[in-house]
Structure formats: C-alpha cells, structure tokens
Backbone as JSON, one array per atom type, in Angstrom:
{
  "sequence": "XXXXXXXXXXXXXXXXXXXXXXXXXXXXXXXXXXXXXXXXXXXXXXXXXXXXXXXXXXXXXXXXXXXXXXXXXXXXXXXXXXXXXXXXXXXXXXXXXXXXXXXXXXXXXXXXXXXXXXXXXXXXXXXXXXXXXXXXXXXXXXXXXXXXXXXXXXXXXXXXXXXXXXXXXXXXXXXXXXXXXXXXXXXXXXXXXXXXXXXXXXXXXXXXXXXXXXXXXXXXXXXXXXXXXXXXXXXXXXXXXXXXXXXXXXXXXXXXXXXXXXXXX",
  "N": [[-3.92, -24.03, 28.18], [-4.99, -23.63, 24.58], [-2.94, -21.21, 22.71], [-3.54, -19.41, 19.99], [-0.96, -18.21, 17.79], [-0.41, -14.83, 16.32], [0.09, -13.49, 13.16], [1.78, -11.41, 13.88], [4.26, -9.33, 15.57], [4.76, -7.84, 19.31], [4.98, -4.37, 19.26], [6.12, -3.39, 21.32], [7.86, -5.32, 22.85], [8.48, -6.73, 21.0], [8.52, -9.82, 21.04], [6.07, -12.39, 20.21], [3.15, -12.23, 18.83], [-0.49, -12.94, 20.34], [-3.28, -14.3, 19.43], [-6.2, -13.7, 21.06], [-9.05, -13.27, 20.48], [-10.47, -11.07, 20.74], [-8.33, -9.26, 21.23], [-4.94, -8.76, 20.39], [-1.91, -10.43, 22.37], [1.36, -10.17, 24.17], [3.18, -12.56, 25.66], [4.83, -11.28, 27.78], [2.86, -9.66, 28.36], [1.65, -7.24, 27.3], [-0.51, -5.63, 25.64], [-3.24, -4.95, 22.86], [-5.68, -4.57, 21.52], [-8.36, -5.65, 19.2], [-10.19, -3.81, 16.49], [-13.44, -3.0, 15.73], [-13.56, -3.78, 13.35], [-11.9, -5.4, 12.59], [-9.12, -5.11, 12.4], [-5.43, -4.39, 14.29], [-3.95, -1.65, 16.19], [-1.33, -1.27, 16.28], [0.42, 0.44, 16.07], [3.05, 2.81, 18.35], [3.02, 5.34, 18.45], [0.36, 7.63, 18.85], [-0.79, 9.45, 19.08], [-3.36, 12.33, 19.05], [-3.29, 14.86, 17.9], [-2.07, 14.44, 15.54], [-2.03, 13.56, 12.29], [-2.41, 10.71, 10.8], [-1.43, 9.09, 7.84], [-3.23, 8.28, 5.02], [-6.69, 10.22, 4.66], [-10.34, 10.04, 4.91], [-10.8, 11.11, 2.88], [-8.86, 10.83, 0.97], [-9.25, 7.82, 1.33], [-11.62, 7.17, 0.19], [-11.56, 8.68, -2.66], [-9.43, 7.17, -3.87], [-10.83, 4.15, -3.65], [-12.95, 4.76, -5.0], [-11.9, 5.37, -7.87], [-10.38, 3.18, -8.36], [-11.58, 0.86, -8.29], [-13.41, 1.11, -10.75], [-11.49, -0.18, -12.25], [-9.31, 1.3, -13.65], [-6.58, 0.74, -13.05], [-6.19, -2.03, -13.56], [-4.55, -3.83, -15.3], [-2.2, -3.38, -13.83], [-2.46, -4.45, -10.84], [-3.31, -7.07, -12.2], [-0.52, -7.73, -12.86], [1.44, -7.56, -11.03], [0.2, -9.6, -9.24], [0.61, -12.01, -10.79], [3.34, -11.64, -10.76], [3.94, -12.21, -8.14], [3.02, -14.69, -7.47], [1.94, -18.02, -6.18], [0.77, -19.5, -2.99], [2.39, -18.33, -1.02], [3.83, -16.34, 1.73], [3.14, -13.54, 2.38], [3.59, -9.95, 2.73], [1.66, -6.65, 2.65], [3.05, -4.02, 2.1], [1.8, -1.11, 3.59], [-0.12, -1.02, 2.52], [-3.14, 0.16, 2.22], [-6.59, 0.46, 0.9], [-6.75, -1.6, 0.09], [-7.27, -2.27, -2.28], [-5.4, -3.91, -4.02], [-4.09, -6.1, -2.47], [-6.48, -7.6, -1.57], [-6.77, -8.92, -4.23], [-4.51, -10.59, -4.43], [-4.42, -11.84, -2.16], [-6.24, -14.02, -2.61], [-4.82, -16.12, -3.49], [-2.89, -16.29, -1.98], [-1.36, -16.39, 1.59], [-1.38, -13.5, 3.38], [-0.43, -10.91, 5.46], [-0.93, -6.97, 5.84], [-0.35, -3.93, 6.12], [-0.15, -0.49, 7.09], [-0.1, 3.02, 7.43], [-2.16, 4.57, 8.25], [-5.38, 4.68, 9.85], [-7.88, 4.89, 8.6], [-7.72, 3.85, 6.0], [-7.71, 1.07, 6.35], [-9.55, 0.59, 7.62], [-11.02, -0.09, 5.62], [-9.71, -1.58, 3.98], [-9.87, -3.76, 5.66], [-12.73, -4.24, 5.86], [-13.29, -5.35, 2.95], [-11.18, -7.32, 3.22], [-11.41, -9.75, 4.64], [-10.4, -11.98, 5.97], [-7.79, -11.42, 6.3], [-4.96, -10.39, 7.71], [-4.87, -7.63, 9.23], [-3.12, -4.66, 10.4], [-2.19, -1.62, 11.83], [0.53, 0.32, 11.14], [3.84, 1.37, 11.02], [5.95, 1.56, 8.05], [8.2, 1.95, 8.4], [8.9, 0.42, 11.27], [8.67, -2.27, 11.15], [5.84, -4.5, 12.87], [6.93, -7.52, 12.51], [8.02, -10.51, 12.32], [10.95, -11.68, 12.12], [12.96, -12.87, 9.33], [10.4, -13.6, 8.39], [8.7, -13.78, 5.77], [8.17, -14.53, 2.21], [7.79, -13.0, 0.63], [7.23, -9.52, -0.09], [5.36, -6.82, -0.63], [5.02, -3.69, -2.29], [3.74, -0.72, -3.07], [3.35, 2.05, -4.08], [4.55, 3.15, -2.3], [5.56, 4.26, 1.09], [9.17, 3.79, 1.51], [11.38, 1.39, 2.6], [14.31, 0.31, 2.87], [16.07, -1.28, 4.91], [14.07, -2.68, 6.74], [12.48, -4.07, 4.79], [14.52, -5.98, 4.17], [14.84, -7.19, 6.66], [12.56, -8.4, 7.3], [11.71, -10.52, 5.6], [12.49, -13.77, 4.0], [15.92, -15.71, 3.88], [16.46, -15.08, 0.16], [14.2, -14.41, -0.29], [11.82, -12.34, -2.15], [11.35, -8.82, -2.98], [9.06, -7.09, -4.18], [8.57, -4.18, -6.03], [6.47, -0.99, -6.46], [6.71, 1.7, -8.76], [6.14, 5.09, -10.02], [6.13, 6.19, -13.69], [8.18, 8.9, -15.37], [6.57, 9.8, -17.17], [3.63, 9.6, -15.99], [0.63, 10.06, -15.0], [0.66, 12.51, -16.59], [-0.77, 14.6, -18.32], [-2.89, 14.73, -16.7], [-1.83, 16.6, -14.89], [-1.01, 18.32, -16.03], [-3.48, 19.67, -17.1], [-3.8, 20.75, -14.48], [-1.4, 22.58, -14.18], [0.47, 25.09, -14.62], [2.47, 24.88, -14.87], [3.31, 22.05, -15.68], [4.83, 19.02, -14.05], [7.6, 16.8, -14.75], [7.84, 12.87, -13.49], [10.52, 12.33, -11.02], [13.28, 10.07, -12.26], [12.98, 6.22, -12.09], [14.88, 4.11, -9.6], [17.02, 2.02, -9.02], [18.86, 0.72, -8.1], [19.52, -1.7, -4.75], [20.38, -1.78, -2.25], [21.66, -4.87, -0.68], [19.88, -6.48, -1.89], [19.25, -8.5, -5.28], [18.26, -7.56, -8.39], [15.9, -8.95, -9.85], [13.92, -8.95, -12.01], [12.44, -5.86, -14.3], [9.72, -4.5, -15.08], [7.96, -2.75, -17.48], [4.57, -1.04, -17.47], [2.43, 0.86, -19.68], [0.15, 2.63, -20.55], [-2.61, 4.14, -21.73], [-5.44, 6.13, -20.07], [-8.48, 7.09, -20.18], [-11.02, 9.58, -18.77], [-14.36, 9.64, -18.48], [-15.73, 10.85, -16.55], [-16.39, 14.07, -14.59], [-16.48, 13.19, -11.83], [-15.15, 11.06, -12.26], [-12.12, 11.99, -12.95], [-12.04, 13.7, -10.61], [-11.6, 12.1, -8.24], [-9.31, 10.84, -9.09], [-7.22, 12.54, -8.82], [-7.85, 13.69, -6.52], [-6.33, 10.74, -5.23], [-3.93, 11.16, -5.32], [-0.88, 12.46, -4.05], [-0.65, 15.34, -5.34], [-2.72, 16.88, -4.76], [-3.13, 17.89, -2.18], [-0.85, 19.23, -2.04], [-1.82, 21.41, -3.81], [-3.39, 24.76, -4.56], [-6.35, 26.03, -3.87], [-7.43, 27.24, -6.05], [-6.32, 26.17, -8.66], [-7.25, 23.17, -8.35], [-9.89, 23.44, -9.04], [-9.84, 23.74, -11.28], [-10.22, 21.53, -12.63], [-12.8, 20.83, -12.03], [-14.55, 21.87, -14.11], [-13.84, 19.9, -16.13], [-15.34, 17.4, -18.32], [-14.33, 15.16, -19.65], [-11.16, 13.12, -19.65], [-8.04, 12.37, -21.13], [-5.15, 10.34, -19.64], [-2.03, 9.86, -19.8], [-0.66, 6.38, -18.13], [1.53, 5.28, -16.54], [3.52, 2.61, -14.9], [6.25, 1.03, -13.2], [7.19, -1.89, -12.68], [9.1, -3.64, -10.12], [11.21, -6.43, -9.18], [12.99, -7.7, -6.85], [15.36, -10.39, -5.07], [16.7, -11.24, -1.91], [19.66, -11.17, -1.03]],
  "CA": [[-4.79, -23.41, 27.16], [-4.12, -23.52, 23.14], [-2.44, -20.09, 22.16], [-3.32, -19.12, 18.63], [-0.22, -17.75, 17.28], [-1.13, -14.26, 15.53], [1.05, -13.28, 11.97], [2.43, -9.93, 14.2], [4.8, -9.2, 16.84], [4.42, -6.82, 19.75], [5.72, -3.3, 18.98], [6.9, -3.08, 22.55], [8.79, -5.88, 23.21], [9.16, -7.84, 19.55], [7.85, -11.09, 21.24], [4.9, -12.88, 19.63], [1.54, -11.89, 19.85], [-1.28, -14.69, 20.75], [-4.5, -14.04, 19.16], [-6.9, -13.88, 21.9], [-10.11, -13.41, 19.64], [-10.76, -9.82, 20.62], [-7.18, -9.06, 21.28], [-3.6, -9.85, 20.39], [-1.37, -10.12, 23.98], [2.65, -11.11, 24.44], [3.74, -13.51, 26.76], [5.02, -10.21, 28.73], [1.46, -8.85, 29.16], [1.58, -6.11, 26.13], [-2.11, -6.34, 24.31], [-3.5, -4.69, 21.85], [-7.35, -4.68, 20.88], [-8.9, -5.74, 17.8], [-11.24, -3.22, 16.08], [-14.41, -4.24, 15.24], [-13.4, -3.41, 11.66], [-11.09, -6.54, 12.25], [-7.62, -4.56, 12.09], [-5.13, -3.89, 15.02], [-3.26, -0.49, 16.03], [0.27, -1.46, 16.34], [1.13, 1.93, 16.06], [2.76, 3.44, 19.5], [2.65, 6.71, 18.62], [-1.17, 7.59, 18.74], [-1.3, 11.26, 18.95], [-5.1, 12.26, 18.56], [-3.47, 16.07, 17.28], [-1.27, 14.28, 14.11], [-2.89, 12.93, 10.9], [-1.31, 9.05, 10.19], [-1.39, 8.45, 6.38], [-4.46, 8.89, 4.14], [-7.15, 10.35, 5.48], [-11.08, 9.47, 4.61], [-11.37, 11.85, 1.52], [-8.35, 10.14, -0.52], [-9.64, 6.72, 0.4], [-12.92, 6.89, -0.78], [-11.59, 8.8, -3.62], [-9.06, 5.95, -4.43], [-11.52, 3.19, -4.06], [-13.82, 5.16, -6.23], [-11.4, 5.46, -8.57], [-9.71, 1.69, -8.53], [-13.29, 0.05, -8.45], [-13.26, 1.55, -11.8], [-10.6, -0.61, -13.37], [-8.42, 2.09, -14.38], [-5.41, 0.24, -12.94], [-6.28, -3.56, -13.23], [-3.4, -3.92, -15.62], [-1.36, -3.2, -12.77], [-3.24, -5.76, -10.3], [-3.03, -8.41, -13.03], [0.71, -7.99, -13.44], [1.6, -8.18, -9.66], [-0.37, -10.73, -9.19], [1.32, -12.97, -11.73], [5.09, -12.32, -10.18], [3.93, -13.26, -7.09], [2.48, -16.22, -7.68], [0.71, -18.94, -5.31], [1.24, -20.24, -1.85], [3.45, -17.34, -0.72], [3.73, -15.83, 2.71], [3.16, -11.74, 1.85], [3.73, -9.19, 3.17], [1.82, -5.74, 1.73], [3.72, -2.87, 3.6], [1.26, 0.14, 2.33], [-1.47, -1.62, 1.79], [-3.77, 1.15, 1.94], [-8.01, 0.77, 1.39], [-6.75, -3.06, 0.08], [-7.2, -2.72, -3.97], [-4.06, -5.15, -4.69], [-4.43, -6.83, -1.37], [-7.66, -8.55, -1.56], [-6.41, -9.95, -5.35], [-3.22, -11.55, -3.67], [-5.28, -12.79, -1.11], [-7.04, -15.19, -3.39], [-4.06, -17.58, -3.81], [-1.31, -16.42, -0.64], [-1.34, -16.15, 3.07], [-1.59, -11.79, 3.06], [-0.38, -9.74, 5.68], [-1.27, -5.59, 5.22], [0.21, -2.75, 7.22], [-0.79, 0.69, 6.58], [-0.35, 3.54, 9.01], [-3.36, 5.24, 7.89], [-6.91, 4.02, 10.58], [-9.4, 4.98, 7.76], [-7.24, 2.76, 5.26], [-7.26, -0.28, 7.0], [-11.24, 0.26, 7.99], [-11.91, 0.1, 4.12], [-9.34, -3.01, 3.83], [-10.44, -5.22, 6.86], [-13.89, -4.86, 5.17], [-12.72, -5.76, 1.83], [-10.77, -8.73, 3.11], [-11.62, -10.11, 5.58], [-9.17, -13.23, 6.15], [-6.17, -10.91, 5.95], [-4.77, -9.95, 9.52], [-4.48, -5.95, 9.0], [-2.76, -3.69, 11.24], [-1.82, -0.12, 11.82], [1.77, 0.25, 11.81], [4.67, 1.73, 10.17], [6.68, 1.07, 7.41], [9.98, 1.73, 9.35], [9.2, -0.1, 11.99], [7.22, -3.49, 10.92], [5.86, -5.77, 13.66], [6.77, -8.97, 11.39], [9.3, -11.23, 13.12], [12.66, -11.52, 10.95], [12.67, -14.04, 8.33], [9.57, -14.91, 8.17], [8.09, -13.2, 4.76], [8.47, -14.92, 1.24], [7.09, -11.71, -0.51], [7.51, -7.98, 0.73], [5.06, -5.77, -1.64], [5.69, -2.04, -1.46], [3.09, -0.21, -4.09], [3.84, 3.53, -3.85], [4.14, 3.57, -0.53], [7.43, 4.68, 1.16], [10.29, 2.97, 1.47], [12.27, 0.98, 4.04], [15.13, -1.23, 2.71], [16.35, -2.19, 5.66], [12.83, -3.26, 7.23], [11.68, -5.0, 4.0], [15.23, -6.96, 3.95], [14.78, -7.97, 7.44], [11.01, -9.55, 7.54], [12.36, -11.64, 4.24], [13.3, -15.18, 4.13], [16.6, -15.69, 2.91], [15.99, -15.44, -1.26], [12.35, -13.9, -0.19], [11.06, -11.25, -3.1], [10.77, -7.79, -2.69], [8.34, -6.46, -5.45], [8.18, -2.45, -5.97], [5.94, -0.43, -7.95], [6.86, 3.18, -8.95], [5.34, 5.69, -10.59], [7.6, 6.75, -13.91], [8.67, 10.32, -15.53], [5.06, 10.32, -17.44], [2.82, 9.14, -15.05], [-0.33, 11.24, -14.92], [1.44, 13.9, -17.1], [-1.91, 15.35, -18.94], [-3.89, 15.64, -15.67], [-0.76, 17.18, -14.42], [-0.95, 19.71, -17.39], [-4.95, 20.13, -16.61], [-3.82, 21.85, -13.33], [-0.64, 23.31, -13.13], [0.74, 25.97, -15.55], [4.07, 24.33, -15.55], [3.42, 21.02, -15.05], [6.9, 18.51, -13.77], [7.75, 14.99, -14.49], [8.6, 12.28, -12.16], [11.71, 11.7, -10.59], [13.54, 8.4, -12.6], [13.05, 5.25, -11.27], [15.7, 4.21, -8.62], [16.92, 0.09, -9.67], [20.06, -0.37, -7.0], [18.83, -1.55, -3.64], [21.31, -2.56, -0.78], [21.4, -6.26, -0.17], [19.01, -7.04, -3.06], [19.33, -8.63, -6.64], [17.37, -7.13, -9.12], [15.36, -10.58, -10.6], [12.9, -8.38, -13.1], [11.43, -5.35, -14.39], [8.84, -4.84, -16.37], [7.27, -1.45, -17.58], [3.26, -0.61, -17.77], [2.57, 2.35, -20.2], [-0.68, 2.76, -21.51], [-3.36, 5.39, -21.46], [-6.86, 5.64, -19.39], [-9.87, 7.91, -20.69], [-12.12, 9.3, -17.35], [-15.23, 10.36, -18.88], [-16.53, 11.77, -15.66], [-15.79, 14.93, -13.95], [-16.43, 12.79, -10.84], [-13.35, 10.27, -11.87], [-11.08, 12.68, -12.77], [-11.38, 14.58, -9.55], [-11.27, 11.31, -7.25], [-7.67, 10.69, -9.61], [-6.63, 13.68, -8.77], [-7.59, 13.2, -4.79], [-6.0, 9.95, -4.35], [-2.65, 11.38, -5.34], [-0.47, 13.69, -3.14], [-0.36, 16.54, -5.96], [-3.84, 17.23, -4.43], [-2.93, 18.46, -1.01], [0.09, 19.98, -2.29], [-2.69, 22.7, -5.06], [-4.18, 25.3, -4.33], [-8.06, 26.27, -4.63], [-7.72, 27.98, -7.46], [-5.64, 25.43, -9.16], [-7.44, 22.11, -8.11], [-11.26, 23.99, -9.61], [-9.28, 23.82, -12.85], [-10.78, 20.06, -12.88], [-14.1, 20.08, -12.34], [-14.68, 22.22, -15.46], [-13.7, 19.05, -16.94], [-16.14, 16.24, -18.25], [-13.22, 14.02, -19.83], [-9.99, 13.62, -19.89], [-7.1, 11.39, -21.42], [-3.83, 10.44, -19.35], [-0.7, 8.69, -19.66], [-0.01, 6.12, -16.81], [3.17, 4.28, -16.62], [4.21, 1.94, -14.15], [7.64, 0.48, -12.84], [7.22, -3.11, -11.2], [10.72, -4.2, -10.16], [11.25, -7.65, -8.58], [14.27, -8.17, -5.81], [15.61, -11.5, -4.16], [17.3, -10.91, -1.04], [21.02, -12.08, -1.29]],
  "C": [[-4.0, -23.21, 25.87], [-4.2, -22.0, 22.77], [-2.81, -20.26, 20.58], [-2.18, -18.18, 18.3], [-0.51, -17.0, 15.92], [0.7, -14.27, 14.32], [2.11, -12.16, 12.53], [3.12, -10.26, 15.62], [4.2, -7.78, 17.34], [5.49, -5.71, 19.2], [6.72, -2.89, 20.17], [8.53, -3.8, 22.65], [9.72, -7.25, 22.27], [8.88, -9.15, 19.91], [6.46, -11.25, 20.39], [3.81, -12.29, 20.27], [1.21, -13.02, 19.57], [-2.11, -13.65, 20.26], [-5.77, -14.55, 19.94], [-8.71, -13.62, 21.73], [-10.66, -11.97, 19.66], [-9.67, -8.75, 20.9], [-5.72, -9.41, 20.96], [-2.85, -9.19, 21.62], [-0.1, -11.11, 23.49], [2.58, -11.96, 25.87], [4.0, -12.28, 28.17], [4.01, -9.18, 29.05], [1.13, -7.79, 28.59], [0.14, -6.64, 25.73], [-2.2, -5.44, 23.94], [-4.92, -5.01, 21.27], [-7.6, -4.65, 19.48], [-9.86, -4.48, 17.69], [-12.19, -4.19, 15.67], [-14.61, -4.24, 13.78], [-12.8, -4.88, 11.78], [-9.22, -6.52, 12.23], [-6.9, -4.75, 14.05], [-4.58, -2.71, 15.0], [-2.22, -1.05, 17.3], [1.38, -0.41, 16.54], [1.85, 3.08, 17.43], [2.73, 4.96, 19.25], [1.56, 7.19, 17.95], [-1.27, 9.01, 18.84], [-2.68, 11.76, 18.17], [-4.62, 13.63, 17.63], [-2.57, 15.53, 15.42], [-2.21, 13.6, 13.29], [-2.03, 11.69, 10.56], [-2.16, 8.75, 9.06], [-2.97, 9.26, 6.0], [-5.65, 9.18, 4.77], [-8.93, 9.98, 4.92], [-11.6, 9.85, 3.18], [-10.25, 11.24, 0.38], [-8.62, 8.48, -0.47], [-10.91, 6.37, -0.17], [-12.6, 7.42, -2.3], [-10.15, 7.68, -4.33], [-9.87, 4.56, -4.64], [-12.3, 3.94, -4.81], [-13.37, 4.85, -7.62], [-11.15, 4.27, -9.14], [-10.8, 0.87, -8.64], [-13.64, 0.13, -10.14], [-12.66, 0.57, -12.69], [-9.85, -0.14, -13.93], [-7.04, 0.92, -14.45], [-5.62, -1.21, -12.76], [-5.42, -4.1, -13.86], [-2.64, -4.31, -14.57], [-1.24, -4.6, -11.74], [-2.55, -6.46, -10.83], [-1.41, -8.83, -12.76], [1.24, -8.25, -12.1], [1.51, -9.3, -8.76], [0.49, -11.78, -9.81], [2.64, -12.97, -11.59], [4.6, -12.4, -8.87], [3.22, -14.27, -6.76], [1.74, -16.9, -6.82], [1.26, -19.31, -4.26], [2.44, -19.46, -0.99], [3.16, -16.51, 0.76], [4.25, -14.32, 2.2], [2.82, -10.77, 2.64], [3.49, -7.96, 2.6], [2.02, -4.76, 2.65], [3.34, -1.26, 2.46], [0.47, -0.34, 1.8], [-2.96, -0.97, 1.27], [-5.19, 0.58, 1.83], [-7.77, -1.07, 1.23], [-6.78, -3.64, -1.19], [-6.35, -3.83, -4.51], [-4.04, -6.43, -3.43], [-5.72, -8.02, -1.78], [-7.42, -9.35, -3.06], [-5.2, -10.91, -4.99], [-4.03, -12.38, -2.74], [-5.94, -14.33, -1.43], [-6.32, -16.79, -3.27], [-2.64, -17.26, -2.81], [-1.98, -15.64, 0.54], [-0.8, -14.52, 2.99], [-1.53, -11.39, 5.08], [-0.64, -8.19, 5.76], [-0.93, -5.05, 6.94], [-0.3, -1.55, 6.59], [-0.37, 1.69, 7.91], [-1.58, 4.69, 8.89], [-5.31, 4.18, 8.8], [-7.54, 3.63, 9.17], [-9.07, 4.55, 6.4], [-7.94, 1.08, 5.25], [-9.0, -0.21, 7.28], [-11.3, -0.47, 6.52], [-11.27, -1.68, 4.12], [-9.53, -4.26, 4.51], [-11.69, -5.46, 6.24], [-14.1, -5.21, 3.87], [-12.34, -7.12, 1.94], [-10.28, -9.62, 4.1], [-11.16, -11.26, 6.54], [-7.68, -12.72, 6.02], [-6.18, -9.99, 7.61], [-4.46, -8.42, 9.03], [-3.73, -4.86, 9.93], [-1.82, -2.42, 11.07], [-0.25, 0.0, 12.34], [2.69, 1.18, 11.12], [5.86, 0.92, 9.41], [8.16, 0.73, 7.73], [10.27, 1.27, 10.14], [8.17, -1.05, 11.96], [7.11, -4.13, 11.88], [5.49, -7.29, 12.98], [7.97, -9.29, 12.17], [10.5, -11.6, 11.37], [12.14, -12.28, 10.24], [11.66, -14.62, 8.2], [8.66, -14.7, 6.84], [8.85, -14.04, 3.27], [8.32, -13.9, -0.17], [6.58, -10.56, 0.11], [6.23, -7.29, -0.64], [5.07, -4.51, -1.09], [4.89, -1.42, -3.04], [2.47, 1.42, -3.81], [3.61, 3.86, -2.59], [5.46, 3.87, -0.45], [8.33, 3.48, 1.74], [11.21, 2.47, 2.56], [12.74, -0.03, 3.93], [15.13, -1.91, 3.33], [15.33, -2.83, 6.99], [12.14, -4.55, 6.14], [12.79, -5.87, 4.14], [15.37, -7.6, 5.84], [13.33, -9.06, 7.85], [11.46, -10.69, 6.55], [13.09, -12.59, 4.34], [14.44, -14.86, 3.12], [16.28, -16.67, 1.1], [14.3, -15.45, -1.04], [12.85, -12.32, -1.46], [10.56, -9.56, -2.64], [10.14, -7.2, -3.78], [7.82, -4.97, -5.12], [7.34, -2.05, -7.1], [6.11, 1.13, -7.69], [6.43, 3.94, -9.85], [6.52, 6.28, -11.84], [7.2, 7.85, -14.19], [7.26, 10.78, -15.88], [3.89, 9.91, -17.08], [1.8, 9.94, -14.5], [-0.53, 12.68, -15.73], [0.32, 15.13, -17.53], [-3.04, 15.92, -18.06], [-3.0, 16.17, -15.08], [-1.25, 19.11, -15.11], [-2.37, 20.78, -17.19], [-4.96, 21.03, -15.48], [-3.07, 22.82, -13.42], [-0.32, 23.91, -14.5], [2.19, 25.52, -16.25], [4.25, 23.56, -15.0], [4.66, 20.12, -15.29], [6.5, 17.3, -13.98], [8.07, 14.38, -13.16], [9.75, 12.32, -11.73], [12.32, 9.94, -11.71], [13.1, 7.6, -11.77], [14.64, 5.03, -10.54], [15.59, 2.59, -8.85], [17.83, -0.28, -8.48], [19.35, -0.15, -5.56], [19.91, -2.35, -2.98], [20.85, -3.94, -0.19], [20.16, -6.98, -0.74], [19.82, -7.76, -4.58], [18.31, -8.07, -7.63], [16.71, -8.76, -10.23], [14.62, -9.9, -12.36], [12.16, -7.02, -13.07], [10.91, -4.95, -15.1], [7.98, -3.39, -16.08], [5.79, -1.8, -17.84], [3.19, 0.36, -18.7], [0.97, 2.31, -21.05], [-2.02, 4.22, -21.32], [-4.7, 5.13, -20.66], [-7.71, 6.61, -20.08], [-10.76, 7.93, -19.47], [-13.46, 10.4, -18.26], [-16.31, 11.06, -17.95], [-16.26, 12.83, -14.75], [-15.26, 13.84, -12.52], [-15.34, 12.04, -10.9], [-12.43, 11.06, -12.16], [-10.5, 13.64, -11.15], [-11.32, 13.49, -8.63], [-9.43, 10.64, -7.87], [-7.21, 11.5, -8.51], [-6.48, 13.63, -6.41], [-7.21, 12.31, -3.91], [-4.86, 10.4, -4.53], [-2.28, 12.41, -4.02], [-0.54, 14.93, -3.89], [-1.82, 17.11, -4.96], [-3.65, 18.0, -3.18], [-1.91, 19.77, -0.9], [-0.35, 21.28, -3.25], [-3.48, 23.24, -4.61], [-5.48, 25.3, -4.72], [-8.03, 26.59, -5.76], [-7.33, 26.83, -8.54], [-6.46, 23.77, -9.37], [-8.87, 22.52, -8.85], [-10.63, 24.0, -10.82], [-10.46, 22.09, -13.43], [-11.78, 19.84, -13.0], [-14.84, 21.18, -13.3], [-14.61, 21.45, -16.5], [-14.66, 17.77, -17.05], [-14.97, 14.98, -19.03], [-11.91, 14.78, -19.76], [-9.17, 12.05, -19.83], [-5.53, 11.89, -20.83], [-2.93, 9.77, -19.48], [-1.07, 7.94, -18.22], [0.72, 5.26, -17.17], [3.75, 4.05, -15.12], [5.21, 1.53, -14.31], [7.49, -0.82, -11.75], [8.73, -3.69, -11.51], [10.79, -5.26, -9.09], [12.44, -7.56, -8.35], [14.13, -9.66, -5.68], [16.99, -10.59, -3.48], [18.72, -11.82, -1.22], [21.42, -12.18, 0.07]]
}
C-alpha cells in the first residue's frame, strides 16, 4: 500500500508520519487524528485545566482587526523576502493572516499551540498542513525547511536552526520601542516603550533588516478595542483601565515593525 508521506514528524518517537486521510500514524504505531477543521494536535501535553496560546476572544479580535488592512504593509513586505517556491515553515502562525499570503506562491507549513488559532487558519487555508504544537519542540524533521517565519511569536533559536536547510532563512518580525505607543497612552497613566530589538542570533548571519514605521487611524470604537485585544497588554489591564477605550470613537497610533532576515551558517 502507497504511504502518503505527511510534512510532520511524530512527537513521540521523531519518525515520519504517513498521512492516512483522517489520521497521521508512524511506522511505530503512534497516530494522531485529523480535526475536521483540517489541523492536527501534535501537542503531548493536553491538559483540559491549562489554556495553550490565544484563546477565542483574541482571535476573533485579531482577525477582525487584520481583515481590516491595518497591517498589510507588513504582509506585503514578508512576502517579498521570502519569495517563491520555498519550503516554509510559520512557527506561530496563529488565526493564519500572513500564512494564507505565503501560501499563494510556497509549500506552507503552520504550527501554533493555540486549538482556536489553528481552527480559524485550517479554514482560511486550506492546502496548508496545520498543527498544534510548540515552538520549542517542532515536529519538522531536521533540515528540511528553506524558510523558518517567526512573527511575534516566541522564540526558539535552537529549534528554528535545526528544521533549516543548511543556508535556509530565518525571517523575524518584532515589535519596536514605539509600537502602539498612543493606544498605550489611551490606557495606562504611565505608559512604557518596547524593549530594543535583539539583532545577534547564535549560528545565524544577519542577511537584512528593514524597518516599518508608519501610522494607522481606527475610526471605530469596535477596532480599537479588537487592537487592543489581540495584544497581550490586554490581559495584563485591569477593568478600570481597559473601559478607558471604549469611550473612544477614533484613535491615531504609531506602528513600527522590525523584519530581520537570517541565513543559517
């Protein structure tokens, strides 16, 4: 019988999965069920009492938001360093916003460890193998990635430099110092910048990077407060603090991106 050979290894035992049409299964008898979203859960630690990643209120209020066009800049520019015909890898792929535009012109990957992510992105894009996993521990077999993306998600050098062909691309995007700053200001009494960006990466070259900086205008209470709920400041503000917003019918913010392009040395 012809094995379809899926894009993922098992989490168990790092052997191949086979794509068995309603399951992926190793050679050593590990499987793994498709959803009927289209995704797998790769994930072994399933704990029904923990919360894994975003939960259904920041991704509806990120696709609300990104449907929008705020950040298609962004998109565009991603898009255009990783180019065509590329085996990719998006680690943090989240509802699928940057995903499903890569998709167009490269063989796409998406990890996420967030379920109610990955629902939104399997039905978004629907030719992209999706699964529930973590960033620190990818089921991608070594070398086999030509293009790692990592778009504010967290970080895992030495996971992204092992899926990566040697002289495979790791492309980051970070958020910089004034990055939201004015809806920042809208909440907090003494609102903080970012952290710098962070350029040296262990067993990388730095190829390119290239700043974003321009402003958005949300002329609806409703987009400012789905901003505001796809970020983490949101979880981290109190009631009192977060009702500061929907008093608001516009509002103008900075956003400034950091895309930084690696090759693996």
């Amino acid at each position: 019988m012809f094995l379809k050979e899926s894009k993922l290894i098992c989490p168990v035992c790092k052997a191949k999965l086979f794509d068995l049409s309603t399951q992926l299964k190793c050679l050593k008898g590990h499987s793994f069920d498709l959803s009927k979203q289209g995704y797998v859960n790769l994930l072994l630690d399933n704990s029904h009492n923990k919360r894994h990643g975003d939960d259904k209120l920041m991704v509806k209020s990120r696709t609300d938001f990104l449907e929008k066009g705020y950040y298609s800049p962004l998109r565009d520019a991603v898009c255009e360093i990783v180019g065509d015909n590329q085996s990719v890898l998006d680690a943090g792929c989240g509802e699928g916003y940057y995903t499903e535009k890569i998709a167009e012109r490269n063989t796409v990957c998406g990890i996420d460890i967030s379920k109610d992510a990955l629902k939104s992105a399997a039905k978004r894009c629907p030719d992209v193998s999706f699964a529930v996993a973590s960033i620190f521990c990818i089921p991608v077999q070594d070398c086999s990635q030509d293009v790692v993306l990592n778009i504010f998600a967290p970080d895992s050098n030495g996971e992204f430099f092992r899926v990566l062909k040697d002289g495979g691309r790791l492309i980051t995007v970070q958020p910089m110092e004034n990055h939201l700053f004015e809806l920042k200001k809208a909440v907090y009494d003494i609102p903080y910048f970012n952290p710098g960006v962070e350029i040296e990466r262990e067993g990388f070259d730095l190829v390119s990077k290239r700043e974003l900086k321009y402003s958005i205008t949300l002329d609806t209470t409703e987009d400012i407060i789905s901003l505001f709920k796809m970020t983490p400041y949101y979880y981290k503000t109190g009631k009192k603090d977060q009702e500061k917003l929907s008093k608001l019918n516009s509002l103008t913010t900075s956003v400034e991106f950091c895309v930084l392009e690696y090759k693996k040395k």
